[in-house]
gemmi code that builds the backbone of each chain (N, CA, C; Angstrom):
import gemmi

chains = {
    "A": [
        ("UNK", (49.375, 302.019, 18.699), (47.933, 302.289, 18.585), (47.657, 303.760, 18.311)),
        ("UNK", (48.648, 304.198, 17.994), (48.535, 305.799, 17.240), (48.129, 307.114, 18.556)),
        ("UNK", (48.673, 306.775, 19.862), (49.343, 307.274, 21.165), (47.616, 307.902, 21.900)),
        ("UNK", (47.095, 307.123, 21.356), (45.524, 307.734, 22.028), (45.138, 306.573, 23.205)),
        ("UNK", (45.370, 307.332, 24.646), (45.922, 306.740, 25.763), (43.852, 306.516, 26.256)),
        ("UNK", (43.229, 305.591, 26.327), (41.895, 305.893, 27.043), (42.082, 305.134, 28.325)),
        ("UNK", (41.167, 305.312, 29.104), (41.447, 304.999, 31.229), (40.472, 303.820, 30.693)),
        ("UNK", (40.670, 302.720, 30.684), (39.874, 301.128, 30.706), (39.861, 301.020, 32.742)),
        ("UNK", (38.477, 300.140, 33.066), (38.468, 299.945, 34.271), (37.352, 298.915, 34.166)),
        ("UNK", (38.396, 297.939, 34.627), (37.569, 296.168, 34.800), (36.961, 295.837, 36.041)),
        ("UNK", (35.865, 295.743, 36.120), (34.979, 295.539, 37.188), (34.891, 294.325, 37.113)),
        ("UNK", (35.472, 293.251, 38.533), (35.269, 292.093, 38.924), (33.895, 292.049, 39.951)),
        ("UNK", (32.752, 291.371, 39.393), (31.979, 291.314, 40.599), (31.362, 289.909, 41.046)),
        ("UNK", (32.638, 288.869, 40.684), (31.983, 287.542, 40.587), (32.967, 286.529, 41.508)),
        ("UNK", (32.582, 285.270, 42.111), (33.638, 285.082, 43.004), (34.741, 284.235, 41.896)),
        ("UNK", (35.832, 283.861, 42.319), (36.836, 282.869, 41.549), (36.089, 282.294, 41.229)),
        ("UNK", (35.258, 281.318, 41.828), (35.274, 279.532, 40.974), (33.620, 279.616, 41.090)),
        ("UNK", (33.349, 278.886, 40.382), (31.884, 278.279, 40.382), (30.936, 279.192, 38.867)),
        ("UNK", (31.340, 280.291, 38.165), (31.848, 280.122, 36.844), (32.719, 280.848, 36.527)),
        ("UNK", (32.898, 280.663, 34.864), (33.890, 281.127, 34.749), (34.469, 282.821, 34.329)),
        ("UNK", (33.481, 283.765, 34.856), (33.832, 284.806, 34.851), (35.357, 285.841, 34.827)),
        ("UNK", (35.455, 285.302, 36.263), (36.579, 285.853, 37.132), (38.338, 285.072, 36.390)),
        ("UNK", (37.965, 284.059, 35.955), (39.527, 283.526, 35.236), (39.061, 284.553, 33.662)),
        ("UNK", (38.308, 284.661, 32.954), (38.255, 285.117, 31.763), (38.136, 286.718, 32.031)),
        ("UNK", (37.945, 287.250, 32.789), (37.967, 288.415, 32.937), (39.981, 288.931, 33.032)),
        ("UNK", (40.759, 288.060, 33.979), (41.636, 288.440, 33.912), (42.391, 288.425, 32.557)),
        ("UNK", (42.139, 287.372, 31.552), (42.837, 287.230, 30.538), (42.589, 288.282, 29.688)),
        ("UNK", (41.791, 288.913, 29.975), (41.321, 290.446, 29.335), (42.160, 291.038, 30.110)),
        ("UNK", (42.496, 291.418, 30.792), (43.275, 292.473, 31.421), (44.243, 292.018, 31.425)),
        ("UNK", (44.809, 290.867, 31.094), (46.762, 290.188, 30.683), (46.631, 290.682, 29.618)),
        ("UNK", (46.181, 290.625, 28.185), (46.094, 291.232, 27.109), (45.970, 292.602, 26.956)),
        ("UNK", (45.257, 293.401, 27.939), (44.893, 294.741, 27.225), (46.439, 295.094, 27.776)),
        ("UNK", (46.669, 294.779, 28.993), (48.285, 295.322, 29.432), (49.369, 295.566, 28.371)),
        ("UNK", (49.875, 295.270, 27.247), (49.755, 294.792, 25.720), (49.792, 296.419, 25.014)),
        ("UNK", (48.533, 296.929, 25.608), (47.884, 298.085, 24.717), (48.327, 299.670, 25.044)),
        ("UNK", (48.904, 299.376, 26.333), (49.566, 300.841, 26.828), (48.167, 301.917, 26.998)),
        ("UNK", (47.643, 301.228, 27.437), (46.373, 302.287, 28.296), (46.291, 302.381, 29.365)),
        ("UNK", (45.464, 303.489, 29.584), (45.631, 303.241, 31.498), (44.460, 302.282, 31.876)),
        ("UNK", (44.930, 300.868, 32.700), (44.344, 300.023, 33.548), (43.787, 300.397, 34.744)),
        ("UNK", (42.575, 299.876, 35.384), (42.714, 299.735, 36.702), (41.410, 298.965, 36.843)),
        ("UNK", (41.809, 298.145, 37.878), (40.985, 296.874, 38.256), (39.964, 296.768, 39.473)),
        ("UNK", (38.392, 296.827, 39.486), (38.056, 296.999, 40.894), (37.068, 295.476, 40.865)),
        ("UNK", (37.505, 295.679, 42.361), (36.851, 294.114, 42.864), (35.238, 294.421, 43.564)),
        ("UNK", (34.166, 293.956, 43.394), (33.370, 294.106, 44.257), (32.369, 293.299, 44.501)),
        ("UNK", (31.393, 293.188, 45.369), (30.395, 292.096, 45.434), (31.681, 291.337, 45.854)),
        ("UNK", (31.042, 289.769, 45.556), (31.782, 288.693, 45.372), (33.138, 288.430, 44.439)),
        ("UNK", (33.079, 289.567, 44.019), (34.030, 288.965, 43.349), (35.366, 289.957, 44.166)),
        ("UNK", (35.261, 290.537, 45.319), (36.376, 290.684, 46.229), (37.170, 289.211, 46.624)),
        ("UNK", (36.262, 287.910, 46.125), (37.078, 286.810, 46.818), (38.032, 286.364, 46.067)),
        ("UNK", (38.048, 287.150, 44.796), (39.633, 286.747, 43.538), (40.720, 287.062, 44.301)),
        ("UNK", (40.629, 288.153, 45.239), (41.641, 288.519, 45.827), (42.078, 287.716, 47.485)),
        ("UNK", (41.314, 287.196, 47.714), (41.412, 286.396, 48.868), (43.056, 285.171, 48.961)),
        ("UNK", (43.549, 285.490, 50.147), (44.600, 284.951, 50.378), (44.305, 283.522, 50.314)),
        ("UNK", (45.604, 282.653, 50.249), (45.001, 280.905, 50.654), (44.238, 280.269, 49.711)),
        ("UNK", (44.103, 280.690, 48.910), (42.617, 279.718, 47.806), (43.368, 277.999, 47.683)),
        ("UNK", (42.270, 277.517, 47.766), (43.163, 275.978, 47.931), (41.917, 275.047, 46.839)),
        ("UNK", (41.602, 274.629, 45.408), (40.760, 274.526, 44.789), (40.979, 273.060, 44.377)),
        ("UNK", (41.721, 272.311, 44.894), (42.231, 270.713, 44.450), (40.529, 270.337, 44.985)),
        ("UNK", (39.970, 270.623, 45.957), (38.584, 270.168, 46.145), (38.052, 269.946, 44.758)),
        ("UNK", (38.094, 270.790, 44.160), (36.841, 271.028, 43.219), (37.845, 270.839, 41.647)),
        ("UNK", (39.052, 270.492, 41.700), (39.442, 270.122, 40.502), (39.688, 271.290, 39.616)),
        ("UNK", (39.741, 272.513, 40.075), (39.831, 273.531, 39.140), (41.028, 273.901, 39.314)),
        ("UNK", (41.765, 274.985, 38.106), (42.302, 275.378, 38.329), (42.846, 276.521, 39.339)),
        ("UNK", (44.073, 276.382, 40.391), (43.847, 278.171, 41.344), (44.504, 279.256, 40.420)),
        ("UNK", (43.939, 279.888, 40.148), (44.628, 280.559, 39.046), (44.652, 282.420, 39.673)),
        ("UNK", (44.760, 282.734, 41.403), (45.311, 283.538, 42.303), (46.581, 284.207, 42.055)),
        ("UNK", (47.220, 282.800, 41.885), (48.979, 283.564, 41.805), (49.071, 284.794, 40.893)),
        ("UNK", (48.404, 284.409, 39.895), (48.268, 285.317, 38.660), (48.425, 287.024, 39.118)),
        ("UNK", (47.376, 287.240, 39.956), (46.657, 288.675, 40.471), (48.477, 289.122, 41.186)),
        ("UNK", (48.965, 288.447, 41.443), (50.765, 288.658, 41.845), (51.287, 288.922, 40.671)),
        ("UNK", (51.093, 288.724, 40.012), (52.396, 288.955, 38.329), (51.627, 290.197, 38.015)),
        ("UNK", (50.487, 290.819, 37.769), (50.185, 291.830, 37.369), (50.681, 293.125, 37.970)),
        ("UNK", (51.538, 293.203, 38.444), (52.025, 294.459, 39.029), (53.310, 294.477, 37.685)),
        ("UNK", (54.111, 293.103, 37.458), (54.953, 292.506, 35.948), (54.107, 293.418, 34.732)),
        ("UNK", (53.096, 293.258, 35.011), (52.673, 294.053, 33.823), (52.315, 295.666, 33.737)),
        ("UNK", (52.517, 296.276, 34.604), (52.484, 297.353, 34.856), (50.697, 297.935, 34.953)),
        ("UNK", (50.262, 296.746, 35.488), (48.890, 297.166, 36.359), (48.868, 297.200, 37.539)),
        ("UNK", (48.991, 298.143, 38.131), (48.813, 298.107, 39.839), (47.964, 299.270, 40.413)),
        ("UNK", (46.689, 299.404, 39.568), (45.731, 300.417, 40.168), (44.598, 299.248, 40.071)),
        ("UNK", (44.818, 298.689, 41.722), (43.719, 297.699, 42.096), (42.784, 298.350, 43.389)),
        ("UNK", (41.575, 298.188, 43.296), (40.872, 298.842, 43.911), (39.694, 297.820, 44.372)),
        ("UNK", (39.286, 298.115, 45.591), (38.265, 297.160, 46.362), (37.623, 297.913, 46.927)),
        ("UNK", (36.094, 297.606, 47.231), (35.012, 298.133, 47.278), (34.881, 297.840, 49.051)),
        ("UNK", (35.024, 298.809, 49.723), (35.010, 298.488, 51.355), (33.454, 298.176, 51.737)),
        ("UNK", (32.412, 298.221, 50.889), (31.313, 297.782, 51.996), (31.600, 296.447, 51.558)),
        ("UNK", (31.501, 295.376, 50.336), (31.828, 294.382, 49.776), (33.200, 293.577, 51.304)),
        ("UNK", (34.003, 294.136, 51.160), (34.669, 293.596, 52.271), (34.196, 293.022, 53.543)),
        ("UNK", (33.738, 294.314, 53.635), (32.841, 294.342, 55.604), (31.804, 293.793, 54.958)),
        ("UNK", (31.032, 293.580, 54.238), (30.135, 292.645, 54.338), (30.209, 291.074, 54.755)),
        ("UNK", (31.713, 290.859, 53.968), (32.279, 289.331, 53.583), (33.124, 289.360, 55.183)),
        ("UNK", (32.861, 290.052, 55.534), (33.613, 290.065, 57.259), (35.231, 289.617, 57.119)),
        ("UNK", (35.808, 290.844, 55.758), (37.587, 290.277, 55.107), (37.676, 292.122, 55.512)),
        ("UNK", (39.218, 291.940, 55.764), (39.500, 293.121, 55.986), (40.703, 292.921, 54.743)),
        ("UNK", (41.431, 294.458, 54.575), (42.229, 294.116, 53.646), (43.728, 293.452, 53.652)),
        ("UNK", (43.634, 292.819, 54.890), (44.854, 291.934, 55.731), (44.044, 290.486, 54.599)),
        ("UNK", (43.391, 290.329, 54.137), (43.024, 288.846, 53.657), (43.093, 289.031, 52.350)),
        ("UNK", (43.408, 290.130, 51.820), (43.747, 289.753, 50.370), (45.456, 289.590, 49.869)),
        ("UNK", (45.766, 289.097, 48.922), (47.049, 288.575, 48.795), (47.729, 289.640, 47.396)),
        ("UNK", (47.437, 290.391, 47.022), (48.103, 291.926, 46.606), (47.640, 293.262, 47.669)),
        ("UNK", (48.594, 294.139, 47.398), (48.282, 295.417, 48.129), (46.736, 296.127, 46.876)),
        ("UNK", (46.400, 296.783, 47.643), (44.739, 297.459, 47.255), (44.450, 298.718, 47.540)),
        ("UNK", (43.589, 299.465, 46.830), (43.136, 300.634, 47.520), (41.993, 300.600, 47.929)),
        ("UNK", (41.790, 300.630, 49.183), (40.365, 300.173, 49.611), (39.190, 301.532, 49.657)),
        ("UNK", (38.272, 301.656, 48.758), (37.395, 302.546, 48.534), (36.286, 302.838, 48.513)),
        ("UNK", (35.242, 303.605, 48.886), (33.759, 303.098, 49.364), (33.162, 303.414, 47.826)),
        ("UNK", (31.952, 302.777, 48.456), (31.358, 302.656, 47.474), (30.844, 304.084, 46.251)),
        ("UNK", (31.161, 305.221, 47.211), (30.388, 306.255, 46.444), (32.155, 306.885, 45.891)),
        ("UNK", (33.175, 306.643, 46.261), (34.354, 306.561, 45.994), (34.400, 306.344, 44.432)),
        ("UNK", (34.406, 305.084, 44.285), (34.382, 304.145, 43.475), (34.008, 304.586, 42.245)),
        ("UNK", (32.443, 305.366, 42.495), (31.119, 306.330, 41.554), (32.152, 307.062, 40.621)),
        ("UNK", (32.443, 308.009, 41.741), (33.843, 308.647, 40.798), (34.497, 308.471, 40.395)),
        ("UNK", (35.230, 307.640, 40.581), (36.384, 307.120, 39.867), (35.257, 306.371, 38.234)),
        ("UNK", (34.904, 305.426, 38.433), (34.378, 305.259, 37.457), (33.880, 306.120, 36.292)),
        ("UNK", (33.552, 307.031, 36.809), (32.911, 308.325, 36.173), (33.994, 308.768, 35.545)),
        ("UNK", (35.448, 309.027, 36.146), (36.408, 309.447, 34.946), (37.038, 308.525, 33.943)),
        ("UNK", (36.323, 307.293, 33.616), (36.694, 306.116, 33.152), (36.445, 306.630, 31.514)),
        ("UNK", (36.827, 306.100, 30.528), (36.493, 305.746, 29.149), (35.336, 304.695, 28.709)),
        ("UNK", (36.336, 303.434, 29.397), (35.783, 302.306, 29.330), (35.504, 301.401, 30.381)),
        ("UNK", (34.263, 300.893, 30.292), (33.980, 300.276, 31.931), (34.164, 298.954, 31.597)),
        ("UNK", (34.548, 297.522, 31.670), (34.220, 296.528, 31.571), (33.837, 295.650, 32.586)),
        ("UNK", (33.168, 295.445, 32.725), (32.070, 294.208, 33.953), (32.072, 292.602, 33.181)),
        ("UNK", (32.159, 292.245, 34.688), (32.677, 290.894, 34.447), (31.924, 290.505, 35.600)),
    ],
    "B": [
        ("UNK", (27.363, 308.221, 16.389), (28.108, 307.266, 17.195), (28.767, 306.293, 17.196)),
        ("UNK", (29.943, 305.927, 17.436), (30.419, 304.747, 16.843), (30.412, 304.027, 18.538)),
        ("UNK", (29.735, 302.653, 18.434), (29.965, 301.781, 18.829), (30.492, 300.138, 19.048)),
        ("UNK", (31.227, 300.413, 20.220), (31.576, 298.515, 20.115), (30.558, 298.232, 21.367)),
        ("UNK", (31.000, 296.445, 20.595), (29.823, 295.629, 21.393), (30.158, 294.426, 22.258)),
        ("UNK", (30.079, 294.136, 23.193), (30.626, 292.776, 24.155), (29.439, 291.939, 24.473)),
        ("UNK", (29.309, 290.886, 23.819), (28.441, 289.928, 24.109), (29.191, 288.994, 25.240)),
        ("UNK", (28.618, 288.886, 26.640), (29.334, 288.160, 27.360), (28.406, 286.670, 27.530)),
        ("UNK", (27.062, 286.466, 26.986), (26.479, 285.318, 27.054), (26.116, 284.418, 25.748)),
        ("UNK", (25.856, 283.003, 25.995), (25.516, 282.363, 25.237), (24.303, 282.423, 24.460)),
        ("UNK", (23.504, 282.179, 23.325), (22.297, 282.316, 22.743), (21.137, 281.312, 23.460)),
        ("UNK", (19.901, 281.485, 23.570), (18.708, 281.162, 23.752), (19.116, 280.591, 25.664)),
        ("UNK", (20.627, 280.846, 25.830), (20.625, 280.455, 27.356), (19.538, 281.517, 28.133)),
        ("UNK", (20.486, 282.836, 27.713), (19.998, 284.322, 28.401), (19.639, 285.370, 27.647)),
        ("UNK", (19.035, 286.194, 27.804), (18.382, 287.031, 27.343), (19.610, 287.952, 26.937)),
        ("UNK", (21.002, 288.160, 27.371), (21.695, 289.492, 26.789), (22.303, 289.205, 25.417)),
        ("UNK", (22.199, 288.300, 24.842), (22.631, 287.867, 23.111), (21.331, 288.758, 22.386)),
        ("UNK", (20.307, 288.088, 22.710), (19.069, 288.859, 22.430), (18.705, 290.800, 22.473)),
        ("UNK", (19.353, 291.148, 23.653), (19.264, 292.326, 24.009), (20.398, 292.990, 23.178)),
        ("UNK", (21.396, 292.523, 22.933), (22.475, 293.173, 22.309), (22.355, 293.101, 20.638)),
        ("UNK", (21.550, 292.289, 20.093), (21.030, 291.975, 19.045), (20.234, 293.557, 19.001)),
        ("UNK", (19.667, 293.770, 19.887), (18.105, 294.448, 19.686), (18.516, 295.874, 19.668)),
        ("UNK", (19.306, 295.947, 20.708), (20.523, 297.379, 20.961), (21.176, 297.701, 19.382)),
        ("UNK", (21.507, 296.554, 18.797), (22.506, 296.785, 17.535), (21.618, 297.199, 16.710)),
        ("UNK", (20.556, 297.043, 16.224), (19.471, 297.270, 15.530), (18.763, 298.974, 15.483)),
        ("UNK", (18.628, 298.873, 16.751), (17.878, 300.325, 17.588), (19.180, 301.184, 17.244)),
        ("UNK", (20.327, 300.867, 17.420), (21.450, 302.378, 17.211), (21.259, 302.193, 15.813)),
        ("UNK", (21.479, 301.533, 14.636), (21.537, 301.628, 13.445), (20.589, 301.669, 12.722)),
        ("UNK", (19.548, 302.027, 13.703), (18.180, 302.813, 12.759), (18.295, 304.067, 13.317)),
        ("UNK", (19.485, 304.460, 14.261), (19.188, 306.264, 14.844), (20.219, 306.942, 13.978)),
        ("UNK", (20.655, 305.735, 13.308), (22.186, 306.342, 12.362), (23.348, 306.253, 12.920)),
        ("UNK", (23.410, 305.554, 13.667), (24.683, 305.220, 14.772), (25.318, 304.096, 14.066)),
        ("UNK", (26.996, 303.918, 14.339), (27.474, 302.877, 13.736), (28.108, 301.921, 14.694)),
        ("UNK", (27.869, 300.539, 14.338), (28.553, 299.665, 15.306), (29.948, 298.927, 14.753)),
        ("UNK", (31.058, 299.892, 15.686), (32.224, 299.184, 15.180), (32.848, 297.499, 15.044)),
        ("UNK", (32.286, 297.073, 16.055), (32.114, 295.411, 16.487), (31.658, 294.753, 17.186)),
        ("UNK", (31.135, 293.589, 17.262), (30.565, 292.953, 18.215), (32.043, 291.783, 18.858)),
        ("UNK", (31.952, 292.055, 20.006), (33.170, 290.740, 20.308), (32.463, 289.597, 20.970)),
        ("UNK", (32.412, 288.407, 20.831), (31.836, 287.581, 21.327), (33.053, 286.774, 22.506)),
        ("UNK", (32.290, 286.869, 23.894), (33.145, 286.408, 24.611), (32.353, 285.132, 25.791)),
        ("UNK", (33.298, 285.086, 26.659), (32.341, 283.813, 27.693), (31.602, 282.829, 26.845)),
        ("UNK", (30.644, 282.343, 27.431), (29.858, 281.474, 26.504), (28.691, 282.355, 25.440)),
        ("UNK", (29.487, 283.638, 24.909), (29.050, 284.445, 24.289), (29.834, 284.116, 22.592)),
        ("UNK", (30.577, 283.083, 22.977), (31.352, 282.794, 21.520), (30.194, 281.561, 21.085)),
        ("UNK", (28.899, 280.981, 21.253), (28.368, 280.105, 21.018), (26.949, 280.636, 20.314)),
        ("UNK", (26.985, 282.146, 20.034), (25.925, 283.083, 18.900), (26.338, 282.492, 17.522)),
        ("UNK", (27.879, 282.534, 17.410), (28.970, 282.051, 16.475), (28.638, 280.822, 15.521)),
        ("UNK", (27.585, 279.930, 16.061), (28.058, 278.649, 15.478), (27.225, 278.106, 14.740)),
        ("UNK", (27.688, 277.523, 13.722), (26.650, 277.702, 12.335), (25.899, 275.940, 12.493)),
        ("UNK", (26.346, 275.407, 14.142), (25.693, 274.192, 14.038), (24.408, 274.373, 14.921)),
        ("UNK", (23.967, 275.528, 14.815), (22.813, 276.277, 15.390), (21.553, 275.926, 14.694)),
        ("UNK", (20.619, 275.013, 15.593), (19.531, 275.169, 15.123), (18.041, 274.396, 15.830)),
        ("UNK", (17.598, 275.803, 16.078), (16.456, 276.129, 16.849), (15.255, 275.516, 16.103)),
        ("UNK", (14.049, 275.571, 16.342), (12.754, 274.799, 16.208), (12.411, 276.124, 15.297)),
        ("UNK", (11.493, 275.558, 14.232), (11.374, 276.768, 13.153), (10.299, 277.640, 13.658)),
        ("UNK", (10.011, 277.655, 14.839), (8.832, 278.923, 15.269), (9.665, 279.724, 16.089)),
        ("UNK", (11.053, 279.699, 16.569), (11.604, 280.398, 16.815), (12.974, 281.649, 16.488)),
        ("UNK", (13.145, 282.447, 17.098), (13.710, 283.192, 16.282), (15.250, 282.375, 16.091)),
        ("UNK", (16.048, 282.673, 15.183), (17.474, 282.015, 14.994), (18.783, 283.185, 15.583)),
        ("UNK", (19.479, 282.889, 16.134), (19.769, 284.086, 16.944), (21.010, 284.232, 16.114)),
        ("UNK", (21.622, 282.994, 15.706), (22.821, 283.389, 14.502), (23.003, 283.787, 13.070)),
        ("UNK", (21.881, 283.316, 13.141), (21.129, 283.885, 11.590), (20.910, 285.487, 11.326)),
        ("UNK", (20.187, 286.076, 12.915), (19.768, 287.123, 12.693), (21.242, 287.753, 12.802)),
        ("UNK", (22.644, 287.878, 13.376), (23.715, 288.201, 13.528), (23.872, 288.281, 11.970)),
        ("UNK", (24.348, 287.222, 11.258), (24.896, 287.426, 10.257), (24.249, 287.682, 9.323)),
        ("UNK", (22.691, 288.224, 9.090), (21.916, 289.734, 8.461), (22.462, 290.476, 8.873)),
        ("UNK", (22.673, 290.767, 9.586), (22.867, 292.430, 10.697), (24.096, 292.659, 9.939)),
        ("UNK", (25.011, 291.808, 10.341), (26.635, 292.106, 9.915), (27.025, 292.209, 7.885)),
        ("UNK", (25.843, 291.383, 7.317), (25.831, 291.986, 6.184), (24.982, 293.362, 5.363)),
        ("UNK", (23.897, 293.548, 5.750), (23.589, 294.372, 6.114), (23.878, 295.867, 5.923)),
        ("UNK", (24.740, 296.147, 7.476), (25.607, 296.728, 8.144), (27.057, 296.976, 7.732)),
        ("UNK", (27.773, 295.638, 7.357), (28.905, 295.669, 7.389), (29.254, 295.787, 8.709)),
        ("UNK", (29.244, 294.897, 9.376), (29.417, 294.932, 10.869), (30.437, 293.740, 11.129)),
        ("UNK", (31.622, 294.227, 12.000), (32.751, 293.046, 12.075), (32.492, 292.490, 13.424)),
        ("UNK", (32.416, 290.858, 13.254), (31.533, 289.985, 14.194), (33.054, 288.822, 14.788)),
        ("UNK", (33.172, 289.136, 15.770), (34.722, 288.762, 16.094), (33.978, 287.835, 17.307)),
        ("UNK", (34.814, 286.450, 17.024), (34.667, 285.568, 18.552), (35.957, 285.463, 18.941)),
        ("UNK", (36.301, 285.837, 20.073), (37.321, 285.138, 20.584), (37.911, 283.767, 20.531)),
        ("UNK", (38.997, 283.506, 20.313), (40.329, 282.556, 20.044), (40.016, 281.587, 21.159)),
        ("UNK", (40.326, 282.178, 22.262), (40.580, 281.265, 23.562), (39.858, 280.940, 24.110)),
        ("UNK", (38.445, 281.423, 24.281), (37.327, 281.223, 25.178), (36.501, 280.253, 23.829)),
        ("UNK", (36.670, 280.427, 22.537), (36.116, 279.261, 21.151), (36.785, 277.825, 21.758)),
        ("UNK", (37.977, 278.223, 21.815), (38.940, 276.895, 21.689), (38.144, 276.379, 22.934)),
        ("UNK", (37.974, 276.530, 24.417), (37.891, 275.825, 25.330), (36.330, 275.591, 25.235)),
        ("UNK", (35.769, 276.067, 24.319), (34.041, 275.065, 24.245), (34.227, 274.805, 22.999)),
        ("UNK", (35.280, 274.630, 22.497), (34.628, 273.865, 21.224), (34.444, 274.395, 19.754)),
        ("UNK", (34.534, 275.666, 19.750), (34.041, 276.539, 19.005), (35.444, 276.897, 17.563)),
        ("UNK", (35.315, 276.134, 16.803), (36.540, 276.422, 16.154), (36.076, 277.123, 14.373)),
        ("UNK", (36.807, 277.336, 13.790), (37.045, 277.805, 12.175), (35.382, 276.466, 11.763)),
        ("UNK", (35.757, 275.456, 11.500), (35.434, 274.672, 10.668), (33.716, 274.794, 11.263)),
        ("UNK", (33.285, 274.985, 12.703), (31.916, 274.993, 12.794), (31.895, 276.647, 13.412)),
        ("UNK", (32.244, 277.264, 12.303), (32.072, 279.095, 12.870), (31.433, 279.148, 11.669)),
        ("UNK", (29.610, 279.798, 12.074), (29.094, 280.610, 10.664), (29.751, 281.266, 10.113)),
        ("UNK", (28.897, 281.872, 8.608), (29.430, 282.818, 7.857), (29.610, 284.375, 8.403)),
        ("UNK", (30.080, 285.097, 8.033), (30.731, 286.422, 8.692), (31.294, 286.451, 10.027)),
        ("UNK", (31.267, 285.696, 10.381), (32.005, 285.759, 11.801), (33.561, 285.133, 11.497)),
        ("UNK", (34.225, 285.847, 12.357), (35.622, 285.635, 12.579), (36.779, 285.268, 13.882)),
        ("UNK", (37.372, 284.440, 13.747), (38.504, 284.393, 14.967), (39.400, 285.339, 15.040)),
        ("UNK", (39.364, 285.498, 16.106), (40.724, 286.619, 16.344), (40.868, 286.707, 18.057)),
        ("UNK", (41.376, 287.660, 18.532), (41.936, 287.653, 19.715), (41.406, 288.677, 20.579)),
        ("UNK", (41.510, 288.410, 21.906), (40.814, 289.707, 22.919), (41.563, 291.133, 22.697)),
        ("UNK", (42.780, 290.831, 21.916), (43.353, 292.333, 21.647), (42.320, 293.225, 20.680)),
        ("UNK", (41.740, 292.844, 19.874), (40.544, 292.942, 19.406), (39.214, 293.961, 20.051)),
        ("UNK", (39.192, 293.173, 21.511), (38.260, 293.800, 22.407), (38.844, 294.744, 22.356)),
        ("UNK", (39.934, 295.020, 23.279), (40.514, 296.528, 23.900), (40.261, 297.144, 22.825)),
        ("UNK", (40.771, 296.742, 21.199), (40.772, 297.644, 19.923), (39.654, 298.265, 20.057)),
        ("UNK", (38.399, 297.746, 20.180), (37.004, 297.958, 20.435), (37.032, 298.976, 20.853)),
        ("UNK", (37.517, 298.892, 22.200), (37.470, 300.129, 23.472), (38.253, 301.212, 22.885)),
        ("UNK", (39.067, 300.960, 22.489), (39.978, 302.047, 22.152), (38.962, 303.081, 20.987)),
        ("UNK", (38.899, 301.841, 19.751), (38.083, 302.739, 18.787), (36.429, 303.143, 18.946)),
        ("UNK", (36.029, 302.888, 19.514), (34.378, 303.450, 19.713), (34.472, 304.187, 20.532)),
        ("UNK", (33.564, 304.805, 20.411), (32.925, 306.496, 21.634), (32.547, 305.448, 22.560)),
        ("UNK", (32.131, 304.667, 22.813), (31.360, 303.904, 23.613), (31.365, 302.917, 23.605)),
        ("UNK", (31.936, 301.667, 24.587), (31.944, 299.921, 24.293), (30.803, 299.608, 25.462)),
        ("UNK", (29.949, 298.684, 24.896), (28.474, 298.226, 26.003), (28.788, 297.042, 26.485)),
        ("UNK", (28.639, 296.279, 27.471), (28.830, 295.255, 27.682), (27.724, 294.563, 27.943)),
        ("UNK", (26.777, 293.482, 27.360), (26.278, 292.897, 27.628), (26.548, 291.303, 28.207)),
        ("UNK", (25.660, 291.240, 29.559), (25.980, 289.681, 30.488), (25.357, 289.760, 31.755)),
        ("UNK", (25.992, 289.280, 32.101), (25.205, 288.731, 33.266), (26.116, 290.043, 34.672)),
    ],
}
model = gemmi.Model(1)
for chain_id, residues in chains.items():
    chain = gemmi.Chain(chain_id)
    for i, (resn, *xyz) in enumerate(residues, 1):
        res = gemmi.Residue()
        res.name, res.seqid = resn, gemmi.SeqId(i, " ")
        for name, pos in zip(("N", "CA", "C"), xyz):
            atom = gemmi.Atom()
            atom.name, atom.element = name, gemmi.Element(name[0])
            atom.pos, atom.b_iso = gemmi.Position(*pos), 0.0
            res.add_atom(atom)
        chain.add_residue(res)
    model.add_chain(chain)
structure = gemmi.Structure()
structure.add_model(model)
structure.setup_entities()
């Protein structure tokens, strides 16, 4: 891509299931991995529950498509980041999510974003 | 300015097909250029040339593919998110194209600025 490195940062703010945000959001970030940019992934709102341990979705006929958020470290994304009021709101500490995280407040977050290129929300 | 564009919703569902329409318009009357629009989510369904609204209303795929001729504006739906509603080659309007989310990132990579419109 002619070595012009930009900081991409995918904002999850939707839960797994009920639509389909949170599965199509990752397939964007399996692909950009691909592109040799710098990644990094933040969870917030509801959509901290992609990361939630245990998902069990045979209820509802969908696919669990969790394991996934485990192989991305395979791809050399592992700047995952979670939004600590979003947590303590959802009364999850970061013992309930099923990758390691950097847990960051919200005005944290501001910044980091701020040195971003590209924001993508999902 | 060069911009890319992320349509993350479907037409006449929600208002951000509309808004990103209106955005594309407003930069390319300030002299700004739009590198692409990517159509994603049920945002690949602007795309489809089996579109058709009641004639007092506006046509939301119609007005796309003015814009993109126009303009010269490259109008990309996604591959994978087409395939799983339906959305294939044979019922994809004119100027619009299949291709892949590598596409998007390209987006990101090449514009000063990628917008995301959705929900």
């Amino acid at each position: 891509m002619g070595g012009k490195v930009k900081r991409f940062m995918y904002v999850n703010r939707k839960a797994p299931y009920g639509t389909i945000y949170a599965l199509e959001a990752l397939e964007v970030v399996l692909i950009a991995a691909a592109f040799d940019q710098d990644v990094s992934l933040v969870f917030v709102d509801d959509g901290v529950y992609q990361l939630k341990k245990g998902q069990n979705t045979k209820g509802i006929d969908v696919k669990n498509f969790s394991p996934t958020y485990r192989a991305l470290e395979g791809y050399d994304i592992e700047k995952l980041y979670v939004e600590r009021e979003s947590l303590e709101a959802r009364g999850l500490t970061e013992e309930d999510l099923l990758v390691p995280v950097e847990v960051l407040s919200s005005e944290e977050l501001r910044e980091l974003m701020e040195q971003q290129d590209v924001v993508l929300s999902f | 300015m060069k911009f890319g564009i992320l349509v993350n919703e479907g037409p006449y569902q929600h208002q951000a097909a509309d808004t990103a329409y209106q955005f594309c318009k407003a930069a390319l009357a300030k002299g700004h250029r739009i590198h692409r629009v990517f159509f994603y989510h049920d945002g690949v369904h602007n795309a489809s040339k089996l579109t058709e609204p009641p004639q007092d209303d506006r046509h939301i795929v119609n007005r796309w593919i003015k814009l993109a001729e126009e303009h010269d504006i490259d109008l990309v739906v996604c591959v994978a998110a087409g395939l799983r509603r339906g959305l294939v080659e044979e019922n994809l309007a004119p100027r619009f194209r299949i291709s892949g989310l590598g596409q998007l990132i390209e987006s990101g990579i090449q514009a000063d600025r990628l917008v995301v419109f959705g929900d």
